[in-house]
N, C-alpha and C positions, 0 to 999 in steps of 0.2 A: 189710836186703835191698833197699828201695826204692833207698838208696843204689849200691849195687853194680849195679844193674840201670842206674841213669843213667848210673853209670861207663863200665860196659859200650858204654852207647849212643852215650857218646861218644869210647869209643878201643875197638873192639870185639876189640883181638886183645892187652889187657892179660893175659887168661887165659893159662894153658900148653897145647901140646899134650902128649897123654900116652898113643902109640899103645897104650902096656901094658892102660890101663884103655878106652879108647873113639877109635873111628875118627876120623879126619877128614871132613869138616869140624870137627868137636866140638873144645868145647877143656875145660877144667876152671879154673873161679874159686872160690881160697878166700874165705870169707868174715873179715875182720879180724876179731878178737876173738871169735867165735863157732866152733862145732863144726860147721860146713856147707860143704858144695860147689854150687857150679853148675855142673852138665854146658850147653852153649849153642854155639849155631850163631850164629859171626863172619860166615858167607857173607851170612846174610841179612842186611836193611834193613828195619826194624830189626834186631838178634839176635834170635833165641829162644832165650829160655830153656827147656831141654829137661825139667832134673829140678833137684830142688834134694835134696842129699840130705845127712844126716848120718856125718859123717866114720868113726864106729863101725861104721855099715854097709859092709857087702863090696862095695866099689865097683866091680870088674870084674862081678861078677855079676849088680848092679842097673843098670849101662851096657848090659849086654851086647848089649839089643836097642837101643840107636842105631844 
């Protein structure tokens, strides 16, 4: 995770957008070899990280309030 969060910090729009599951600004980071998502805001300086969530879970559902 700490990995991917430095990633993030330093090219913050490696994530996809994915209006299906969560608005803009947000974007969605898989995590490599793990079952996880990062939901995260590129706008900001640095990102934030919004949610971290597992890929099993209903991910329009648990976005829903971004």
């Amino acid at each position: 995770m700490l990995a991917a969060a430095d990633a993030l910090g330093r090219n913050p729009y490696l994530g996809q957008e994915q209006p299906d599951l969560v608005r803009p600004p947000f974007r969605l980071f898989r995590l490599k070899g793990f079952p996880y998502v990062l939901a995260y805001n590129p706008s900001r300086k640095p990102p934030v990280i919004a949610r971290l969530l597992h890929e099993a879970r209903d991910l329009a559902d648990a976005l829903k309030s971004l």
